[in-house]
N, CA, C, O and CB atoms as a CASP TS submission, in Angstrom:
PFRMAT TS
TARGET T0000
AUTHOR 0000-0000-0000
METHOD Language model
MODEL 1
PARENT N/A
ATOM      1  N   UNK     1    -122.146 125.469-108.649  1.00  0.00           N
ATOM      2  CA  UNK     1    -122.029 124.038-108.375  1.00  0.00           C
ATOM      3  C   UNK     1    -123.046 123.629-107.317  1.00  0.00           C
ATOM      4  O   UNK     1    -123.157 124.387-106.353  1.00  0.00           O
ATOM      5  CB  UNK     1    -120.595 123.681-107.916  1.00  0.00           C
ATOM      6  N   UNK     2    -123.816 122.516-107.365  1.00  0.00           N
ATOM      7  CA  UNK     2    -124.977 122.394-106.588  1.00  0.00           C
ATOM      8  C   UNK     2    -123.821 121.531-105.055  1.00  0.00           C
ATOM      9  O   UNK     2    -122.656 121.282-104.745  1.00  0.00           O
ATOM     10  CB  UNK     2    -126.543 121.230-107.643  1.00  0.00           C
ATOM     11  N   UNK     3    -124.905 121.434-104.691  1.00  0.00           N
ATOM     12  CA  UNK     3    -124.120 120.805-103.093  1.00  0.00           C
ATOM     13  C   UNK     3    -123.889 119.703-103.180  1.00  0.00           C
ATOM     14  O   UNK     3    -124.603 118.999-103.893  1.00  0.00           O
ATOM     15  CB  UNK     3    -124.857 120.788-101.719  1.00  0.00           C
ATOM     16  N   UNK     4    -122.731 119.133-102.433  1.00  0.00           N
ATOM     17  CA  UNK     4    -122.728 117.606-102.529  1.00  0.00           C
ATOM     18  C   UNK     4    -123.080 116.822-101.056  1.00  0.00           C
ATOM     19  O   UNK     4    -122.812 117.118 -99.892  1.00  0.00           O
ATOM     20  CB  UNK     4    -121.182 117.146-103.066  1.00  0.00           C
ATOM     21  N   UNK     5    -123.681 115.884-101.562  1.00  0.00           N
ATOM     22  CA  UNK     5    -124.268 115.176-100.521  1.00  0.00           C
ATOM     23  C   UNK     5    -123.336 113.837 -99.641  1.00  0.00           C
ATOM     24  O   UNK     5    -122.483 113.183-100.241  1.00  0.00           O
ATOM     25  CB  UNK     5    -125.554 114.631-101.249  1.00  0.00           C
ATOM     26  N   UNK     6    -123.594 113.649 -98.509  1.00  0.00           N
ATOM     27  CA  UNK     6    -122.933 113.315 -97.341  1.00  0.00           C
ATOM     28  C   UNK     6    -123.472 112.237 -97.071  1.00  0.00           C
ATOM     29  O   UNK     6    -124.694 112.160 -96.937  1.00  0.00           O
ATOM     30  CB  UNK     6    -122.948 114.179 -96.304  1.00  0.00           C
ATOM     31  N   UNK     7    -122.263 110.679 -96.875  1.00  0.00           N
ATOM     32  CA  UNK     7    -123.058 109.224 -96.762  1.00  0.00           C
ATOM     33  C   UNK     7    -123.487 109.321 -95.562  1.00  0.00           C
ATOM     34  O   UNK     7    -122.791 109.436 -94.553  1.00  0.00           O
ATOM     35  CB  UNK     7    -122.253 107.817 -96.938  1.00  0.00           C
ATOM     36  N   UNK     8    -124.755 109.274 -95.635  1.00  0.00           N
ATOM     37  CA  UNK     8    -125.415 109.260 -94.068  1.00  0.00           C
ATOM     38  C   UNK     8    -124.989 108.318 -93.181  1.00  0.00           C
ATOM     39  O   UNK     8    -124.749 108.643 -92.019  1.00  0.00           O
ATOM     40  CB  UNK     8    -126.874 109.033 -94.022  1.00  0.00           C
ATOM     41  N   UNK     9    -124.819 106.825 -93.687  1.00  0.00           N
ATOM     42  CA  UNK     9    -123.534 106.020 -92.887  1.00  0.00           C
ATOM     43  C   UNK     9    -122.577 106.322 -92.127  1.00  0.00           C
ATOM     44  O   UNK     9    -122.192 105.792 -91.085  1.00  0.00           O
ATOM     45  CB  UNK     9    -122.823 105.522 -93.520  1.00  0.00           C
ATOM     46  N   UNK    10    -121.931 107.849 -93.104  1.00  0.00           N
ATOM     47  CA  UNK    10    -120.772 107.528 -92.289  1.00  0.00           C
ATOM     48  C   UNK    10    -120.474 108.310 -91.095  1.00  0.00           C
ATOM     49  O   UNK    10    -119.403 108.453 -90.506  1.00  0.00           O
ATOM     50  CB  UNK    10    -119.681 107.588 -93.055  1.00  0.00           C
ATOM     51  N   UNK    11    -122.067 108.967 -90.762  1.00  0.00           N
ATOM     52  CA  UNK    11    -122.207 110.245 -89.913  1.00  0.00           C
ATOM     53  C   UNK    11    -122.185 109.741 -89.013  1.00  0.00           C
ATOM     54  O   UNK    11    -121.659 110.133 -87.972  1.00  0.00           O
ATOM     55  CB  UNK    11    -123.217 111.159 -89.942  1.00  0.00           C
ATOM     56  N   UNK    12    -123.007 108.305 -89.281  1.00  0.00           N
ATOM     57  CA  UNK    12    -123.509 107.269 -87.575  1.00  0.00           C
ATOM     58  C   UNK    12    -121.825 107.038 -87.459  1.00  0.00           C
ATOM     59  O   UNK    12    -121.318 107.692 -86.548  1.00  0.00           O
ATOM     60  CB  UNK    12    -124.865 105.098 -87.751  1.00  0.00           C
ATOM     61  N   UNK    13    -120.922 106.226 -88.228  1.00  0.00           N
ATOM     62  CA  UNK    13    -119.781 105.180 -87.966  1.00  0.00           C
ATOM     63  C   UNK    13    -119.036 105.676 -87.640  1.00  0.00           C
ATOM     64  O   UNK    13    -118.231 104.891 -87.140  1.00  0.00           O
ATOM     65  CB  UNK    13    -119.261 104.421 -88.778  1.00  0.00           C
ATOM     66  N   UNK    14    -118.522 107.251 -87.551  1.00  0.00           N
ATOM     67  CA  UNK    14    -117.282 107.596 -87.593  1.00  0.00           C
ATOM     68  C   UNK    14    -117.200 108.717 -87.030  1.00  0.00           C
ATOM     69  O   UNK    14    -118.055 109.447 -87.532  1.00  0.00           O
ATOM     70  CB  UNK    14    -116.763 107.595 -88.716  1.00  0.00           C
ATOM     71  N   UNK    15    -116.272 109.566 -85.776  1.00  0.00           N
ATOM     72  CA  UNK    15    -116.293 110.899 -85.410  1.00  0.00           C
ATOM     73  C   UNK    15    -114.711 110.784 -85.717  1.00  0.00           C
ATOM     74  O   UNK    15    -113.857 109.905 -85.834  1.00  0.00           O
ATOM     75  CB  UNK    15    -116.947 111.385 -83.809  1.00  0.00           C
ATOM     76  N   UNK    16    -114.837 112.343 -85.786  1.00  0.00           N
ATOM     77  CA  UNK    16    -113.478 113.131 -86.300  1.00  0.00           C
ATOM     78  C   UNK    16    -112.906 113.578 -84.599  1.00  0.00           C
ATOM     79  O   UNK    16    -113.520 113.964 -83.604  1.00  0.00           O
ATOM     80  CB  UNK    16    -113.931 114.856 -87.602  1.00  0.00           C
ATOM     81  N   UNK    17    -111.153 113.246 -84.926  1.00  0.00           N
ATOM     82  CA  UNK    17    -110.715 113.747 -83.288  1.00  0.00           C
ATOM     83  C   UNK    17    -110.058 115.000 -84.065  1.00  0.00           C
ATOM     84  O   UNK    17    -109.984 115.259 -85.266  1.00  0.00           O
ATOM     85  CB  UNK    17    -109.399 112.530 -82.066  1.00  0.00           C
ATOM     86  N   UNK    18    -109.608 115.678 -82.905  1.00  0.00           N
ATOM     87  CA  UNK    18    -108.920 117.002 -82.846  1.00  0.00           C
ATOM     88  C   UNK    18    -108.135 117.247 -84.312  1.00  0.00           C
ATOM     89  O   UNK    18    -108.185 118.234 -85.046  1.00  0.00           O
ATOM     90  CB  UNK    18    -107.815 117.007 -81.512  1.00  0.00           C
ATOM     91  N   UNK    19    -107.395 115.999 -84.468  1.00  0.00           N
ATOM     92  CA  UNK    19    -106.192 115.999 -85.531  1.00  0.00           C
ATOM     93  C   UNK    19    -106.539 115.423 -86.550  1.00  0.00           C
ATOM     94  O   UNK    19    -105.604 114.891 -87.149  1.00  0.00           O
ATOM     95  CB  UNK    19    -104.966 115.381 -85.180  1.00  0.00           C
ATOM     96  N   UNK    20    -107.840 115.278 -87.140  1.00  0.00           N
ATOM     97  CA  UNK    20    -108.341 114.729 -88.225  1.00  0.00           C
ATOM     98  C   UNK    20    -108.624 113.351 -88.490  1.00  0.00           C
ATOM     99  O   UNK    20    -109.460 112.858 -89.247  1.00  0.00           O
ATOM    100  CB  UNK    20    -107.686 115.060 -89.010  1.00  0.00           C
ATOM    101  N   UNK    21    -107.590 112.693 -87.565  1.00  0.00           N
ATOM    102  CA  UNK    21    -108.123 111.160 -87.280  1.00  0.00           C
ATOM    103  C   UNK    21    -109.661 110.705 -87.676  1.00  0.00           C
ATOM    104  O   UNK    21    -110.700 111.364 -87.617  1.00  0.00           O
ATOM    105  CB  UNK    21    -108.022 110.914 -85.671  1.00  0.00           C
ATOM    106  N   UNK    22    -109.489 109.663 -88.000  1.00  0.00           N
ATOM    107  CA  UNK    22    -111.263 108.984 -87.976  1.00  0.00           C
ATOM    108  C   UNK    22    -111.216 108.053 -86.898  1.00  0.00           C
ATOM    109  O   UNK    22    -110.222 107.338 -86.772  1.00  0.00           O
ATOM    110  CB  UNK    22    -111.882 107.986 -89.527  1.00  0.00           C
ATOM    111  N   UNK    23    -112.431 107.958 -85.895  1.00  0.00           N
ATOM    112  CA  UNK    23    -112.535 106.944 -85.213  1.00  0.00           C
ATOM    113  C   UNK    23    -113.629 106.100 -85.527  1.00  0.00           C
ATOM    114  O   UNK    23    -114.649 106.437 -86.127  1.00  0.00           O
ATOM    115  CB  UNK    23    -112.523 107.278 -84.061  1.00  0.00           C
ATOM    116  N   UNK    24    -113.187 104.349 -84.829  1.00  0.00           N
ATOM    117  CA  UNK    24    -114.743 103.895 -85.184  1.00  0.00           C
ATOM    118  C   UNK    24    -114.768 102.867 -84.903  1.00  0.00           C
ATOM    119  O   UNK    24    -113.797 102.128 -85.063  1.00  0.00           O
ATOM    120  CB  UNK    24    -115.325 103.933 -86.463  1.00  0.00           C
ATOM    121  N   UNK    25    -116.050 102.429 -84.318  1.00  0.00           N
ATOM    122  CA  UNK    25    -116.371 101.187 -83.470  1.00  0.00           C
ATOM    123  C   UNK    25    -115.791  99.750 -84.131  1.00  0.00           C
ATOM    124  O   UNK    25    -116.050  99.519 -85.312  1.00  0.00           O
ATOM    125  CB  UNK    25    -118.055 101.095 -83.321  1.00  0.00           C
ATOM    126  N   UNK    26    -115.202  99.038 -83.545  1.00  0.00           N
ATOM    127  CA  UNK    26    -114.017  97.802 -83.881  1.00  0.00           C
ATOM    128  C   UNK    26    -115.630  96.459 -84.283  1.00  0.00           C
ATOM    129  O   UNK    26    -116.747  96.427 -83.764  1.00  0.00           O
ATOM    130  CB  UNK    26    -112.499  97.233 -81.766  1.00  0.00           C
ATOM    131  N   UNK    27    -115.319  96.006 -84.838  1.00  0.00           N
ATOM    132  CA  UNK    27    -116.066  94.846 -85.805  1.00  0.00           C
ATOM    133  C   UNK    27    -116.021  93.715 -84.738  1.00  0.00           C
ATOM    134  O   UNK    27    -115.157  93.631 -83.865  1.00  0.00           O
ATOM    135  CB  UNK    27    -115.155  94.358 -87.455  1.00  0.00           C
ATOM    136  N   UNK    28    -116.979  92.922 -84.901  1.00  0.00           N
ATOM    137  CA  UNK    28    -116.694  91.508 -84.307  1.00  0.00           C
ATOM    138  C   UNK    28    -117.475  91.759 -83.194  1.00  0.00           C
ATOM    139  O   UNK    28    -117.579  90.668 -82.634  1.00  0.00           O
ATOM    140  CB  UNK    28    -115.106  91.024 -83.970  1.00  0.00           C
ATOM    141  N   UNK    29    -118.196  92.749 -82.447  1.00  0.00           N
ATOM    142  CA  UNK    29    -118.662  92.487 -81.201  1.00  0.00           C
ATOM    143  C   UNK    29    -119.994  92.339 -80.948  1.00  0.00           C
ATOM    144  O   UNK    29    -120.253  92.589 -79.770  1.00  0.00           O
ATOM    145  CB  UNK    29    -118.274  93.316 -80.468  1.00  0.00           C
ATOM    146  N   UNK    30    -121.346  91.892 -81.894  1.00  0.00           N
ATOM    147  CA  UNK    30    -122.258  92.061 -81.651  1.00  0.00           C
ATOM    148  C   UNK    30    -123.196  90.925 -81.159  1.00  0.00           C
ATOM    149  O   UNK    30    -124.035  90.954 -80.259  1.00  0.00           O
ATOM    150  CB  UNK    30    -122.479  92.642 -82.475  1.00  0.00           C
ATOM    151  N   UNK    31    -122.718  89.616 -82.241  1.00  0.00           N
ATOM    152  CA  UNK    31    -123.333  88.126 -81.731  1.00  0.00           C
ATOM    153  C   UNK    31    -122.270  87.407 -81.771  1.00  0.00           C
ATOM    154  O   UNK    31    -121.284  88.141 -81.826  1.00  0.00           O
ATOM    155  CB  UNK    31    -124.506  87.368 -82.599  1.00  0.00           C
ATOM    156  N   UNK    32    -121.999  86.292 -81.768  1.00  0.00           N
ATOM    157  CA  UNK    32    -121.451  84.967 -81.460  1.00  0.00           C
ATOM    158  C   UNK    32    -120.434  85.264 -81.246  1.00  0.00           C
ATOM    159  O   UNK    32    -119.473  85.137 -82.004  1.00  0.00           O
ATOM    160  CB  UNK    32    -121.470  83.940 -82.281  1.00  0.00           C
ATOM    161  N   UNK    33    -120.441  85.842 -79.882  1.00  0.00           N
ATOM    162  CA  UNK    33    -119.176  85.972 -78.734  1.00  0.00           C
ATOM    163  C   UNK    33    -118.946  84.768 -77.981  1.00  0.00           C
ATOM    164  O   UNK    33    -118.038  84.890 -77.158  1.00  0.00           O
ATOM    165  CB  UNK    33    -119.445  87.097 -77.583  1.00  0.00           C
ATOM    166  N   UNK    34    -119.410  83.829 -78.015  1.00  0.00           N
ATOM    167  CA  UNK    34    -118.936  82.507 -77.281  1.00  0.00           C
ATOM    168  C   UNK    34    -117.855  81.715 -78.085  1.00  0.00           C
ATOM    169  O   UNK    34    -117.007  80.960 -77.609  1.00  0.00           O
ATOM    170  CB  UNK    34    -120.209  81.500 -77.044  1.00  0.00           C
ATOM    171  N   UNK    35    -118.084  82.087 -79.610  1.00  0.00           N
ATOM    172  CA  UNK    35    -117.074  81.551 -80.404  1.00  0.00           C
ATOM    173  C   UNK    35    -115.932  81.982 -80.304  1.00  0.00           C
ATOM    174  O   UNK    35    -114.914  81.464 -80.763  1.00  0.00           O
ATOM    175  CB  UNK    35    -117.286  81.600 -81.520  1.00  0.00           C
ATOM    176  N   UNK    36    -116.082  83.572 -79.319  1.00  0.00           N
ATOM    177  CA  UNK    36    -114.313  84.401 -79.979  1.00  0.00           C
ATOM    178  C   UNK    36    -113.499  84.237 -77.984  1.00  0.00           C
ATOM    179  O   UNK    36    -114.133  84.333 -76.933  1.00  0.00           O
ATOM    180  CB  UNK    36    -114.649  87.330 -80.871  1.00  0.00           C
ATOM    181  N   UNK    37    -112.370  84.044 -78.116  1.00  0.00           N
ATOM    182  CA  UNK    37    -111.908  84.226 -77.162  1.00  0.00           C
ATOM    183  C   UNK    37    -112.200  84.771 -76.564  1.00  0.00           C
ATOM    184  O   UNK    37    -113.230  85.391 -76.828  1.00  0.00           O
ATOM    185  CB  UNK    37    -111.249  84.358 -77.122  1.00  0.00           C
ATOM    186  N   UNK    38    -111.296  85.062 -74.815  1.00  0.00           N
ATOM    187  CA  UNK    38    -111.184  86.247 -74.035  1.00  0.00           C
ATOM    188  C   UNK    38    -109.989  87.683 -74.788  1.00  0.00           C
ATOM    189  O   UNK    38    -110.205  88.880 -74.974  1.00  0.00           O
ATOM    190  CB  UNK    38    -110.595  85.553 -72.452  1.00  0.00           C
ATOM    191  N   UNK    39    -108.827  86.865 -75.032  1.00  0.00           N
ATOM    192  CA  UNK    39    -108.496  88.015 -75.896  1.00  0.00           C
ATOM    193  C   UNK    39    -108.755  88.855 -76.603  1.00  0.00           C
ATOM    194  O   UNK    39    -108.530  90.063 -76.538  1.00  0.00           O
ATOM    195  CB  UNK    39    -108.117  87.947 -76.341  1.00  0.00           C
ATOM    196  N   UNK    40    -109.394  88.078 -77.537  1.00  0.00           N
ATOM    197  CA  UNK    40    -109.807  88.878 -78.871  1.00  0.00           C
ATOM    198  C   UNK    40    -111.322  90.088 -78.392  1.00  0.00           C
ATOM    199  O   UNK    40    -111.558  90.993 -79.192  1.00  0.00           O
ATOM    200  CB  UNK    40    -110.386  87.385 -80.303  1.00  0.00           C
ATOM    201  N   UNK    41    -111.955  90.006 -77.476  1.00  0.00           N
ATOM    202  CA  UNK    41    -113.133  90.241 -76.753  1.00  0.00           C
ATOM    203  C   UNK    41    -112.307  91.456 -76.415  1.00  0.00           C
ATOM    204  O   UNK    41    -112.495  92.391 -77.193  1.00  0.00           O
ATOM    205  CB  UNK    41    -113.783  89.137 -75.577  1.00  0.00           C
ATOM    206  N   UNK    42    -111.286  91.714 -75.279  1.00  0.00           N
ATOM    207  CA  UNK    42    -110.594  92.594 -74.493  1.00  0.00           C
ATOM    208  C   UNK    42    -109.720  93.878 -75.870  1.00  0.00           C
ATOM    209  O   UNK    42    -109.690  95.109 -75.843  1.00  0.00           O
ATOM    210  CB  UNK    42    -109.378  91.444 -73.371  1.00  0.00           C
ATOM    211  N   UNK    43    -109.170  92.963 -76.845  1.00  0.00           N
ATOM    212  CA  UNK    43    -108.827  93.969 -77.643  1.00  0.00           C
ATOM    213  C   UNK    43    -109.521  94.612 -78.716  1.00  0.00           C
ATOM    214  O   UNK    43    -109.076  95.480 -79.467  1.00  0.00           O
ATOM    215  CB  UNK    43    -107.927  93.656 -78.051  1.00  0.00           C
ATOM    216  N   UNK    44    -110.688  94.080 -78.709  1.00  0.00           N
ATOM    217  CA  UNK    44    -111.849  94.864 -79.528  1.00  0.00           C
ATOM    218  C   UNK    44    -112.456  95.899 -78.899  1.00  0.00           C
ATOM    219  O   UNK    44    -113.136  96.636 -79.614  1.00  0.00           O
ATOM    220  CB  UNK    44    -112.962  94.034 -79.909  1.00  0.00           C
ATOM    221  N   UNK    45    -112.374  96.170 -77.601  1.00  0.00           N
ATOM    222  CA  UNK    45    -113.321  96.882 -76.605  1.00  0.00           C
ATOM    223  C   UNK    45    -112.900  98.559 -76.962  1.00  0.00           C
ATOM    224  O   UNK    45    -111.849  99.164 -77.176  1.00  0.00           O
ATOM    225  CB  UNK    45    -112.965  96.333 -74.748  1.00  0.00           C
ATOM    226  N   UNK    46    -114.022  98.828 -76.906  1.00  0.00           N
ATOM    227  CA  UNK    46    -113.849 100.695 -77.352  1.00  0.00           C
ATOM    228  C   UNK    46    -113.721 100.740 -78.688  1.00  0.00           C
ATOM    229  O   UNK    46    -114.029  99.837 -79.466  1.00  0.00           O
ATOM    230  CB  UNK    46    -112.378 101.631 -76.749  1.00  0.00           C
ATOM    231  N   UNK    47    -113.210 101.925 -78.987  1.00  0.00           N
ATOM    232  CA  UNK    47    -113.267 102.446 -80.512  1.00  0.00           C
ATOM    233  C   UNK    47    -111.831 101.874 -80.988  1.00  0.00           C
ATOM    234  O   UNK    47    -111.407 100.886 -80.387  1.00  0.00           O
ATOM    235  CB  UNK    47    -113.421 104.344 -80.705  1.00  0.00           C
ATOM    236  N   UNK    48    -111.180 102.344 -81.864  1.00  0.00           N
ATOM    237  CA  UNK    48    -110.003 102.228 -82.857  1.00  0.00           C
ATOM    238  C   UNK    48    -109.531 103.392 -83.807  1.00  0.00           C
ATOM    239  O   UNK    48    -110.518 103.895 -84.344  1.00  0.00           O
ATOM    240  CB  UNK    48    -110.326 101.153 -83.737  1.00  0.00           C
ATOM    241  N   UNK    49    -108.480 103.923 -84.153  1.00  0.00           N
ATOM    242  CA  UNK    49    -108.450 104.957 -85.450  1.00  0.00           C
ATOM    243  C   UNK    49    -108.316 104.058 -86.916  1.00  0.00           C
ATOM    244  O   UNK    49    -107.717 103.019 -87.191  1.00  0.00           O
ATOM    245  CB  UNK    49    -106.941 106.106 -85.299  1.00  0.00           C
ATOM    246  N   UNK    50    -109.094 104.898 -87.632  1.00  0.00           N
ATOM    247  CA  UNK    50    -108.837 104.042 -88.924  1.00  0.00           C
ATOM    248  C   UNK    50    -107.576 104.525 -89.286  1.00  0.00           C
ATOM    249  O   UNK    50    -106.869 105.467 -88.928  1.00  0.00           O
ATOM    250  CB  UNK    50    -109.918 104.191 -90.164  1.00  0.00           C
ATOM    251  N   UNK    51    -107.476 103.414 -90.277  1.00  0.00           N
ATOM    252  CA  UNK    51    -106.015 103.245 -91.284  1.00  0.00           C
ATOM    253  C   UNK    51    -105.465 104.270 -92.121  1.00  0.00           C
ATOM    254  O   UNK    51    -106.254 104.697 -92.963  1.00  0.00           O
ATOM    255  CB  UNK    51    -106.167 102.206 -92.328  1.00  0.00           C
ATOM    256  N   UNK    52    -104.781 104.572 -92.116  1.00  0.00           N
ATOM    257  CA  UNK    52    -103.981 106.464 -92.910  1.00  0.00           C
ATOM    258  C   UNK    52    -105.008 106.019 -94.665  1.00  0.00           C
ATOM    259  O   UNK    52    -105.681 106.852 -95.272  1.00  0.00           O
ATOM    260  CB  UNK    52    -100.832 106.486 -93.337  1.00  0.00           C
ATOM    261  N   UNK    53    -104.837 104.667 -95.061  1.00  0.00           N
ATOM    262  CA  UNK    53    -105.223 104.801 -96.698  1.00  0.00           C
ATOM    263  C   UNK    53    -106.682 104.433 -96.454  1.00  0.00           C
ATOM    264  O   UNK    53    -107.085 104.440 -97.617  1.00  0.00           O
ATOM    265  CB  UNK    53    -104.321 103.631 -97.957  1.00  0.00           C
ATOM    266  N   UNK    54    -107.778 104.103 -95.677  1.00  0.00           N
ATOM    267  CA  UNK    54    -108.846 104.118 -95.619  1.00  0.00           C
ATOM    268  C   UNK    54    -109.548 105.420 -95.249  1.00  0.00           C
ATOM    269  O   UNK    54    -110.640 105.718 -95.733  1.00  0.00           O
ATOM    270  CB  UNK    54    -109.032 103.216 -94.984  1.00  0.00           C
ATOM    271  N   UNK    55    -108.720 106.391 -94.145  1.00  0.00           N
ATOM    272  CA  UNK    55    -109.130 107.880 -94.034  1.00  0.00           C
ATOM    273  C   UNK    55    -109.261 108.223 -95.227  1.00  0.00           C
ATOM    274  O   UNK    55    -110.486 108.318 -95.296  1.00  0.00           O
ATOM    275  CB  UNK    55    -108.235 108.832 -93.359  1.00  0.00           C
ATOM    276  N   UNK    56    -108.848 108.497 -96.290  1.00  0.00           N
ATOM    277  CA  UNK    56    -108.674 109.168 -97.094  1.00  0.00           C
ATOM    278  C   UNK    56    -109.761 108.802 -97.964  1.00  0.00           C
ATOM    279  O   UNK    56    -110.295 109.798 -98.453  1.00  0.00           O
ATOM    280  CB  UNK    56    -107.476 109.149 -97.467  1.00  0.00           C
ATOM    281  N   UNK    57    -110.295 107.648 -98.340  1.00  0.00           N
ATOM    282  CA  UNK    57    -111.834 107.539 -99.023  1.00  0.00           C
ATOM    283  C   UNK    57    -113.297 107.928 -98.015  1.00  0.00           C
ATOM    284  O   UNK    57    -114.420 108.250 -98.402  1.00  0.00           O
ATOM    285  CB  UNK    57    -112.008 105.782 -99.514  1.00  0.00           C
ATOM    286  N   UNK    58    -112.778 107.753 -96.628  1.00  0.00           N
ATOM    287  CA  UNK    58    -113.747 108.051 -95.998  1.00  0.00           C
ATOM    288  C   UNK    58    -113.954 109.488 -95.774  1.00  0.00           C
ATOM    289  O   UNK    58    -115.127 109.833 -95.917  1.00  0.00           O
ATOM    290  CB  UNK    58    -113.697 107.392 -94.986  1.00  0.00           C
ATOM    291  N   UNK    59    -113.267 110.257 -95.514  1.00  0.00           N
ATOM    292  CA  UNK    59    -113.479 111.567 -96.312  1.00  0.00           C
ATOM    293  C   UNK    59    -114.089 112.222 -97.276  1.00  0.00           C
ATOM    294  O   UNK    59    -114.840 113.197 -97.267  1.00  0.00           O
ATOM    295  CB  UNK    59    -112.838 111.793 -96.629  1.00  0.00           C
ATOM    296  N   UNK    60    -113.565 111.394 -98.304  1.00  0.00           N
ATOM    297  CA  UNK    60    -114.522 111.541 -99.444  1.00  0.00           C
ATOM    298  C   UNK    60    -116.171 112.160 -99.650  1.00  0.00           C
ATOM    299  O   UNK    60    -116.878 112.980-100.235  1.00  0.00           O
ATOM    300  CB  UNK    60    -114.568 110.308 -99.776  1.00  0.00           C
ATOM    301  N   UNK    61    -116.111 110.701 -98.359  1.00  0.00           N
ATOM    302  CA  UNK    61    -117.783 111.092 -98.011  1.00  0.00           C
ATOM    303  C   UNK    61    -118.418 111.792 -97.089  1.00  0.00           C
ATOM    304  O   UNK    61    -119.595 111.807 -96.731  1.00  0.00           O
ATOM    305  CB  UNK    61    -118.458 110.166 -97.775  1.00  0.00           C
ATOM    306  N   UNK    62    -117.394 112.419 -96.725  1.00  0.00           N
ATOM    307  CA  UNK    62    -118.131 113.580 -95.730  1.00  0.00           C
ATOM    308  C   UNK    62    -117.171 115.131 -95.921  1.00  0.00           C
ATOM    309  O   UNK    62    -116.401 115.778 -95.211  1.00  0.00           O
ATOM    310  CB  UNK    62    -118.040 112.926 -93.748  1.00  0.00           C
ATOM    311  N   UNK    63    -117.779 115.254 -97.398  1.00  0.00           N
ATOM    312  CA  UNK    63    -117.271 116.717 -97.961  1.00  0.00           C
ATOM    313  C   UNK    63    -117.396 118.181 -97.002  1.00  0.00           C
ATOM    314  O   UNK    63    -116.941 119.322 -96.923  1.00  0.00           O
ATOM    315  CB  UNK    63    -118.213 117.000 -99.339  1.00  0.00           C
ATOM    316  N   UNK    64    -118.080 117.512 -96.543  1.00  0.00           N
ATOM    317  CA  UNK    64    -117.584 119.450 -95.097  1.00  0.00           C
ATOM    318  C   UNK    64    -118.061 118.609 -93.956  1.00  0.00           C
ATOM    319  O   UNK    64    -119.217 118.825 -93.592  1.00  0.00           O
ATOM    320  CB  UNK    64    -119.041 121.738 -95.188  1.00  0.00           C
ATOM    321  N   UNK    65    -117.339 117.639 -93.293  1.00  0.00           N
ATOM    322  CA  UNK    65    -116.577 117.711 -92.248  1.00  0.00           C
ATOM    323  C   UNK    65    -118.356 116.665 -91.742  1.00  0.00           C
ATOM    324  O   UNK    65    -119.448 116.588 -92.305  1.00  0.00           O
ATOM    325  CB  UNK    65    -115.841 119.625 -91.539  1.00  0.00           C
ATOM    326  N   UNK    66    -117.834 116.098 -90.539  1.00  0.00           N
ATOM    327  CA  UNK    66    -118.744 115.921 -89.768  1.00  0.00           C
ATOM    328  C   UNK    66    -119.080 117.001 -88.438  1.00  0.00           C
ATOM    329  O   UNK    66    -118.322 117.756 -87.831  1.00  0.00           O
ATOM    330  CB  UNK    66    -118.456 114.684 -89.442  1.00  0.00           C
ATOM    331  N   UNK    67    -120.166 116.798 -88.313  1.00  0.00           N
ATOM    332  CA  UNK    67    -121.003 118.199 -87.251  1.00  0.00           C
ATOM    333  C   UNK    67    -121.425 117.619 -86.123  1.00  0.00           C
ATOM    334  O   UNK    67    -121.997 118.287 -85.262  1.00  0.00           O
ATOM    335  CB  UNK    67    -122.531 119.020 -87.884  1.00  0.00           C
TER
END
């Protein structure tokens, strides 16, 4: 079986924690921050774990693991 290849995307977007979790930078923070609250600003900050049914396609694409 030849090798399967790995979305290079998802090497940048996403690190693996201890317990298999996916983590990954929260949406919304790059331009037109004057439009979004102070809230919404404060709870975007840092990373996030993805969703139990979105892990599971994102996987997909990274058939032996991220390095």
């Amino acid at each position: 079986m030849p090798k399967l290849k790995t979305k290079s995307g998802v090497k940048k977007r996403f690190k693996l924690t201890a317990t298999g979790k996916l983590k990954h930078g929260v949406a919304g923070k790059r331009h037109r921050l004057i439009s979004h609250n102070g809230k919404y600003i404060r709870q975007n900050r840092g990373t996030d774990v993805l969703s139990h049914a979105d892990t599971a396609r994102v996987k997909a694409w990274i058939p032996y693991g991220l390095d």
